[in-house]
N, C-alpha and C positions, 0 to 999 in steps of 0.2 A: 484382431479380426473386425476391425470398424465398432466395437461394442457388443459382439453377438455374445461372446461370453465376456465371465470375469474370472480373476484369481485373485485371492486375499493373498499381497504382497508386503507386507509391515511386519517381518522378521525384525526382531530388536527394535522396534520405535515401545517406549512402556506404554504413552497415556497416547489412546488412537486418535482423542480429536483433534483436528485434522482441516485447517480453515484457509492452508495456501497450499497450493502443490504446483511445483511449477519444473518441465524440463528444462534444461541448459538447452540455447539453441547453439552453440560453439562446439558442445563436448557429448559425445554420441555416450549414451545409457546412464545419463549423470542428469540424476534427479535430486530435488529439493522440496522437504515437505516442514512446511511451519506448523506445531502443533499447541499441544498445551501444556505439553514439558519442553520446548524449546524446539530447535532447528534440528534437523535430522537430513545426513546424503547419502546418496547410492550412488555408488559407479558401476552398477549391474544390471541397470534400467528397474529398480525396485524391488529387485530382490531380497536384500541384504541391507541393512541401515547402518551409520554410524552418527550419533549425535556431534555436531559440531558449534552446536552453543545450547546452553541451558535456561538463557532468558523465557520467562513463561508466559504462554499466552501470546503467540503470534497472531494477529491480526490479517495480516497481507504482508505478502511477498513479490519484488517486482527484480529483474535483470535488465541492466540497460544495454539498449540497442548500439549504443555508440562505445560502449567498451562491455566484451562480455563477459569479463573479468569483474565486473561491478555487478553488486547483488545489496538490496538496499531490504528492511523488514521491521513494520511497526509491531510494536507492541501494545496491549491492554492496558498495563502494567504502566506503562511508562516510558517512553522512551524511542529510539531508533537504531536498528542495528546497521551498520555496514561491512561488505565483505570486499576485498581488493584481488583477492587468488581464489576467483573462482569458487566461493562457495566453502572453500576448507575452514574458514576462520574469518568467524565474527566479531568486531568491536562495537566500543555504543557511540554514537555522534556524542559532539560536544555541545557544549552551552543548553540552555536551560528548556531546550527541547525533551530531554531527558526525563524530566517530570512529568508533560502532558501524555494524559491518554487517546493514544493514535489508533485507528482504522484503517487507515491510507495510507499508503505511499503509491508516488508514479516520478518517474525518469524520462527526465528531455530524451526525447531519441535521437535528439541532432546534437546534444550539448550534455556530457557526461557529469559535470560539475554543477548542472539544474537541477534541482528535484522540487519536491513537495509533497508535502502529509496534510492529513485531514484527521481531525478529532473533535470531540464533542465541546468541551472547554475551549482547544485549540483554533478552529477554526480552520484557517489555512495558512501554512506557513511554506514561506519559500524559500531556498539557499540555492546562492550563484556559486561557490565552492566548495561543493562535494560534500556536504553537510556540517563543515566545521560551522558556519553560525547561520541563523535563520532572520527571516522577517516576516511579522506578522501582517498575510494578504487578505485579510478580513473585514478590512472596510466595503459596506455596500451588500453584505449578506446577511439576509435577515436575522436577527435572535429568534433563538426558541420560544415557541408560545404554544406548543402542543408536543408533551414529550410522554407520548403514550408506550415507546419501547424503552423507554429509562426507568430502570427500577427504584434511582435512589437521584432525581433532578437535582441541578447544581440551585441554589440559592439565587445566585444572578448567573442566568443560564447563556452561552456565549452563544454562538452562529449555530451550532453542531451538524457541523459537517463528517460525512461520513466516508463521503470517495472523492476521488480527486482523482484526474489523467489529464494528461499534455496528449494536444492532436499531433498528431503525426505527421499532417503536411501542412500544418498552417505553424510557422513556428512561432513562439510565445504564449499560443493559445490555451487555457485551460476550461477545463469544465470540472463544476461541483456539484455535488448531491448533499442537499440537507437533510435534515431529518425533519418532514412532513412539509417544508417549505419549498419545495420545488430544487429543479436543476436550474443552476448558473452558468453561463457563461461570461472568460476574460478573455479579450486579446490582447491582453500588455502586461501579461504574466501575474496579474490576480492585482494590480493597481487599481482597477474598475471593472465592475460586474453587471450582466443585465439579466434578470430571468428569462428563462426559454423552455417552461411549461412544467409536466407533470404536479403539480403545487398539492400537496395531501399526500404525496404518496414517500413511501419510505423504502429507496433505491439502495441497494447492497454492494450492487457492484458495476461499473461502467466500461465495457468493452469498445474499442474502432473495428469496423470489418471494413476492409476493403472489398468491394464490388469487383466481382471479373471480370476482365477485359476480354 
């Protein structure tokens, strides 16, 4: 009813928090919620849960537009997970992605095999196949020099980048959020970066609205 009420729907999820939720836009009452004991689906619009990966500590969860059969999900911890069948079953990307601590992830929505993650260390990485290997797009983004949400600051502290999204009709284009260093933008897929303001503040998460016609 647009939000007038609510119902606590987290039948079988154990540990509730709870940092992605996101509907299938393909698959009518098939939901996915990233928490802190791993990945969790409903096929009952939230009813009824089933864990389908126990990687801990989900960060962000994204479904790409251009196949919605592709379900992509950082982890804290380490790593990236990816789904090919919808959300059933999750694996980890390869190569040495695997080890950094992720925040991020976002999917070309015109190109199924583009992605890119954001992390503190990581910076921003990008793969043109589907996640098997990455590249580091981090040149031209500032290092940290204020990391006043970091509990325990890296020694030599990378970019820390915390969000990352591909625009939706501009294709190539990416935008970042640092931590306290402003929003960046790229249009040649994070090869070169220009600031484009907020600079202090500490941005969690980056949405596109489209304007009504």
């Amino acid at each position: 009813d647009r939000g007038d009420t609510w119902q606590q729907t987290d039948a079988g999820i154990s540990e509730k928090y709870t940092s992605a939720l996101r509907f299938d836009r393909a698959a009518s009452n098939v939901v996915l919620a990233g928490t802190l004991a791993g990945i969790y689906r409903s096929a009952d619009g939230g009813r009824s849960w089933s864990r389908v990966s126990d990687a801990r500590y989900v960060t962000d969860m994204q479904q790409s537009a251009a196949d919605p059969d592709l379900w992509v999900a950082s982890l804290h911890d380490g790593g990236l997970l990816i789904s090919r069948d919808g959300g059933a079953m999750f694996r980890n990307s390869t190569g040495a992605i695997n080890n950094e601590e992720l925040y991020g992830v976002a999917l070309d929505p015109t190109n199924a095999r583009r992605m890119a993650v954001a992390g503190f260390e990581a910076g921003v990485r990008v793969s043109t196949d589907g996640g098997e290997t990455w590249t580091n797009r981090s040149q031209g983004l500032p290092m940290c020099t204020a990391l006043t949400v970091v509990t325990n600051p890296p020694a030599n502290p990378g970019p820390c980048a915390y969000e990352v999204v591909f625009d939706p009709q501009r294709p190539g284009t990416l935008i970042a959020a640092t931590v306290e260093s402003g929003i960046f933008e790229s249009t040649d897929t994070g090869r070169t970066w220009r600031y484009i303001g907020m600079d202090g503040s500490v941005v969690y998460d980056l949405v596109y609205a489209t304007a009504p016609r």
